[in-house]
PASEBA-1860 file (N, C-alpha, C; in nm, 3 decimals):
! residues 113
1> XXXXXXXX> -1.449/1.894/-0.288/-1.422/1.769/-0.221/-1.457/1.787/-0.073 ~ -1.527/1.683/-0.048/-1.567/1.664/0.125/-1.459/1.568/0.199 ~ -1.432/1.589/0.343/-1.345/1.498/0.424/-1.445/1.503/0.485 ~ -1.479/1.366/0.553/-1.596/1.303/0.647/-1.534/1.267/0.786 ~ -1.548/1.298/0.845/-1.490/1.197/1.022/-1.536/1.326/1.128 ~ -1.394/1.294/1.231/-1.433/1.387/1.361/-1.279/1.447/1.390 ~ -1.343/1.563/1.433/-1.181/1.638/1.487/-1.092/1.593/1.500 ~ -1.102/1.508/1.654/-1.007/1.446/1.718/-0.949/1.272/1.689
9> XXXXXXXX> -0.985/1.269/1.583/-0.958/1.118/1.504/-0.840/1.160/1.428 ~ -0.746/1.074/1.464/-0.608/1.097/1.399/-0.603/1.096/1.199 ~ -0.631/0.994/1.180/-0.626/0.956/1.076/-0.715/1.078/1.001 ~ -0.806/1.129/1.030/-0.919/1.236/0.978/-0.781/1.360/1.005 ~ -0.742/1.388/1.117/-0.628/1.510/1.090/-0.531/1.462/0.999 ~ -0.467/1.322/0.955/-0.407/1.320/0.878/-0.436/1.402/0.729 ~ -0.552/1.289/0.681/-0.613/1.344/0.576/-0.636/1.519/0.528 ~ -0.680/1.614/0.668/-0.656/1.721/0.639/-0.550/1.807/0.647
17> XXXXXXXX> -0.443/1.734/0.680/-0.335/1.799/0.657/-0.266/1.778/0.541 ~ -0.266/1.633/0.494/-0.229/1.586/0.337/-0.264/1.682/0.266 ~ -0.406/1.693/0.273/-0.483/1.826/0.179/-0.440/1.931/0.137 ~ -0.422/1.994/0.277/-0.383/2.135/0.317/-0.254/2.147/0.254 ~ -0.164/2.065/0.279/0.000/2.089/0.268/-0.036/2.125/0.120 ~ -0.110/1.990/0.008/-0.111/2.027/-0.108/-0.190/2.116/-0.163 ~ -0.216/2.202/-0.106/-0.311/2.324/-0.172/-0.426/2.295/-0.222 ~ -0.512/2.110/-0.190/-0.593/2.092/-0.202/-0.701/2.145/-0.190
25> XXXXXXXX> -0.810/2.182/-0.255/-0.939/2.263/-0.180/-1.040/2.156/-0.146 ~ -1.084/2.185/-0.008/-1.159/2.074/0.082/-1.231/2.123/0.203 ~ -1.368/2.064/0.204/-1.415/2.083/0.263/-1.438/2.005/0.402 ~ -1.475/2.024/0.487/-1.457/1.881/0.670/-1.567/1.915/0.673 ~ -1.636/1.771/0.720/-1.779/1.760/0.796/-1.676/1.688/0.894 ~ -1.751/1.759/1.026/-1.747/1.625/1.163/-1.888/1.574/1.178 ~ -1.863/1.440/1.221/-1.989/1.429/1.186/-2.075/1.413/1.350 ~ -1.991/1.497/1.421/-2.050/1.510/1.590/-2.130/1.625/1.557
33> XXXXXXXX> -2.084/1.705/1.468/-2.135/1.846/1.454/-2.283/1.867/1.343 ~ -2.247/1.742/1.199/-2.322/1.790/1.145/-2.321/1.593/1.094 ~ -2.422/1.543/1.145/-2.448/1.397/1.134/-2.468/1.355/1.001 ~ -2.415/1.267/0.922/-2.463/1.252/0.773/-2.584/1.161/0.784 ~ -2.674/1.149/0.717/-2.798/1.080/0.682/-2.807/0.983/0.600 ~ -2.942/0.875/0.610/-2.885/0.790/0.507/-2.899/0.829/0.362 ~ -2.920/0.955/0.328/-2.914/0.970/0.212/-2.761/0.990/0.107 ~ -2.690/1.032/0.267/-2.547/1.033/0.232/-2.461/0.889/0.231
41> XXXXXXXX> -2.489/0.816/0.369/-2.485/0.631/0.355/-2.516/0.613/0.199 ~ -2.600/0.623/0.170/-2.659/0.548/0.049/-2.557/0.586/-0.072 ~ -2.551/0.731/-0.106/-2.494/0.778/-0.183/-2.332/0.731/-0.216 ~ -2.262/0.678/-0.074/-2.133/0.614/-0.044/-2.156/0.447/-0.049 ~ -2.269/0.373/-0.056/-2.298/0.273/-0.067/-2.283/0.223/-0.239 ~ -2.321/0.328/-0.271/-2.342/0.339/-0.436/-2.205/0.278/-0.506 ~ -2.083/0.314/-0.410/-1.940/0.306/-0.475/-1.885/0.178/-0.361 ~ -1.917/0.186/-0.273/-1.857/0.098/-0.190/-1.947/-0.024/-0.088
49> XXXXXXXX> -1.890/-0.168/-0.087/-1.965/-0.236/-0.003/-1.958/-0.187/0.144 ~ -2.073/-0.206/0.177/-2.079/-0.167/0.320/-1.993/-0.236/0.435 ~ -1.896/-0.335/0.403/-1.791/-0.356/0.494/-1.703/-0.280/0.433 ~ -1.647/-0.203/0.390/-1.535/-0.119/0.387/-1.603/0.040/0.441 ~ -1.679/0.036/0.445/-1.741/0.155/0.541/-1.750/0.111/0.701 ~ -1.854/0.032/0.705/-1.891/-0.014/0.828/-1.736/-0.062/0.961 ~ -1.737/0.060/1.054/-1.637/0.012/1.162/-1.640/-0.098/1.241 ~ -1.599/-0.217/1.257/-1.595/-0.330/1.349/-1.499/-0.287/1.460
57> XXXXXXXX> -1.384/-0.180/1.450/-1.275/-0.224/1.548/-1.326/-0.083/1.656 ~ -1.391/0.009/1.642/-1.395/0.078/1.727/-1.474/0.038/1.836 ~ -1.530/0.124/1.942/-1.519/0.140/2.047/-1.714/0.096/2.033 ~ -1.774/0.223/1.983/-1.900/0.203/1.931/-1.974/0.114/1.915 ~ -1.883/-0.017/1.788/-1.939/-0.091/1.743/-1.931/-0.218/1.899 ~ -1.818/-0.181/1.958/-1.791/-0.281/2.065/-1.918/-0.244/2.233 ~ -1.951/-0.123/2.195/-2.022/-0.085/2.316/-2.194/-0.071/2.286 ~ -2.219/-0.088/2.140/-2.355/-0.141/2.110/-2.389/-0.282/2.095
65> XXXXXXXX> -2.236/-0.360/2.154/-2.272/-0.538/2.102/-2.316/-0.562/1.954 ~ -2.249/-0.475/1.892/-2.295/-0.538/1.717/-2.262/-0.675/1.713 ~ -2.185/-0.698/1.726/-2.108/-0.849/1.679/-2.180/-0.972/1.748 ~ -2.267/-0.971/1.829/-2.341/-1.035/1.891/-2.469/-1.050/1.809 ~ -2.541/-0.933/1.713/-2.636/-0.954/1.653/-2.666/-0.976/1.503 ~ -2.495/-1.002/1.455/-2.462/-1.116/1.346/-2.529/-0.997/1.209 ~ -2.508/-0.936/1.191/-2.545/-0.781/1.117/-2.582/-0.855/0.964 ~ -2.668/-0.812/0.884/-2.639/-0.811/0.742/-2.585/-0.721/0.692
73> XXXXXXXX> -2.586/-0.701/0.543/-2.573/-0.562/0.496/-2.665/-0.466/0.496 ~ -2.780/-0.475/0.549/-2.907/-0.448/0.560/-2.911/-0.364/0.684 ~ -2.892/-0.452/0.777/-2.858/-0.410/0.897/-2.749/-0.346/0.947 ~ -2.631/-0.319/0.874/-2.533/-0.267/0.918/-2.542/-0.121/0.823 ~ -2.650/-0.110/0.711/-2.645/0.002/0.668/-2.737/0.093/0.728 ~ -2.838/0.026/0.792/-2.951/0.100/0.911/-2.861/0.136/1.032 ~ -2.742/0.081/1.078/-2.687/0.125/1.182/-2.593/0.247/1.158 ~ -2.553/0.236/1.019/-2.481/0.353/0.978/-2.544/0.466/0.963
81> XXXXXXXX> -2.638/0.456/0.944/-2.717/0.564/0.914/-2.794/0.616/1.061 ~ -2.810/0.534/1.168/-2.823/0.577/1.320/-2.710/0.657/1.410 ~ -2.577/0.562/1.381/-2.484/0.554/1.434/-2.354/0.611/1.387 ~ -2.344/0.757/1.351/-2.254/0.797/1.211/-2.081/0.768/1.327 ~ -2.080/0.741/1.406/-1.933/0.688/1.480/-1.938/0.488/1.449 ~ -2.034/0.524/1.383/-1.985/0.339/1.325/-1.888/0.329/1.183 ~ -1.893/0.518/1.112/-1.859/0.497/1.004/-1.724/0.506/1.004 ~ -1.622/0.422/0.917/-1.483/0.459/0.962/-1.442/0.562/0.869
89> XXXXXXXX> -1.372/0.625/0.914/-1.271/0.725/0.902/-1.170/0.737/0.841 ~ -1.106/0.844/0.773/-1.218/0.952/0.722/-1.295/0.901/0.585 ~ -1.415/0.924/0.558/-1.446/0.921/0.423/-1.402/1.053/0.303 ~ -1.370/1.005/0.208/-1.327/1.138/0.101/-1.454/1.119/-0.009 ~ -1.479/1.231/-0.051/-1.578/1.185/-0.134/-1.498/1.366/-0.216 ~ -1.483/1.275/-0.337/-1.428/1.413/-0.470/-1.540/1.432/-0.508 ~ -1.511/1.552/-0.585/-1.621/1.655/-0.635/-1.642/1.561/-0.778 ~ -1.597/1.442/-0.816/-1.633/1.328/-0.919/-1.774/1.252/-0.894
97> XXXXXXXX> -1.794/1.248/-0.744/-1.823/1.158/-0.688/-1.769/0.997/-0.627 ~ -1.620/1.003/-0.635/-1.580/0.888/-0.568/-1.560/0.898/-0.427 ~ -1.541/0.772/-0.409/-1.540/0.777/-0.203/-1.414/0.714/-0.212 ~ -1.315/0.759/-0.069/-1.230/0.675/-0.074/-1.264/0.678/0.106 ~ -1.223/0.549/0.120/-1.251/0.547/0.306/-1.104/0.544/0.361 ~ -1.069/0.550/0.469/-0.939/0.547/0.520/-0.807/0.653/0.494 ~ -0.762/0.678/0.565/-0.619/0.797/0.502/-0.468/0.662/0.434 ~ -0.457/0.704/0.306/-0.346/0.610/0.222/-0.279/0.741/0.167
105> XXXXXXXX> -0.151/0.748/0.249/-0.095/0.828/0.171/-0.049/0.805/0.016 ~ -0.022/0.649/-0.012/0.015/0.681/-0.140/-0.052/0.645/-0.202 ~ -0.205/0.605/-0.218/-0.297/0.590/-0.287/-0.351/0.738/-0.259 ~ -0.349/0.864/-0.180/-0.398/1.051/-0.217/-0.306/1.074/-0.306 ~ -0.179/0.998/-0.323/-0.067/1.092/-0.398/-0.130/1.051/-0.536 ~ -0.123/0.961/-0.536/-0.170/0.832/-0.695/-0.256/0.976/-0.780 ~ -0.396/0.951/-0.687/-0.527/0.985/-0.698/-0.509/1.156/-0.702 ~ -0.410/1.219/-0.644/-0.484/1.383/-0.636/-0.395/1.482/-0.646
113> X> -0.245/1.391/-0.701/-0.126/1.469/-0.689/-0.090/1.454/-0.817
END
């Protein structure tokens, strides 16, 4: 299992500590360190619409003026794939291949406990 985000993103330390506590085995990409591609976008596209990936509330999306250029899904999956701090946080992707986006504690318990 992969955890997707960045160090210092709360919700991404959540997630790896959920993990950890449960003796989960898991792997962290940051993705300052090691950028995902759109081959990886795509692969998370496969399971999920690109608004439950795609970040509107951060900082990023507010300091490239996305919302001004009225995005498709087209376009917001070309930006994900430019812009990996557009993607929200954290992505989980199991060794199944499912994605889950966001830290839910009781949807990890549901799912991995």
């Amino acid at each position: 299992m992969k955890i997707y985000g960045i160090k210092n993103c709360d919700t991404f330390r959540k997630a790896v500590k959920f993990f950890t506590s449960h003796n989960i085995n898991h792997e962290t990409v940051d993705f300052r360190e090691t950028p995902v591609g759109c081959d990886t976008i795509d692969r998370w596209l496969n399971h999920l619409p690109v608004d439950t990936l795609f970040n509107t509330r951060g900082t990023t999306y507010r300091t490239l003026k996305l919302k001004e250029m009225g995005l498709d899904e087209s376009g917001k999956r070309t930006w994900l794939c430019k812009e990996n701090m557009l993607i929200k946080r954290p992505v989980v992707e199991t060794d199944d291949g499912d994605v889950i986006v966001g830290y839910n504690e009781t949807l990890y318990k549901e799912r991995f406990l």
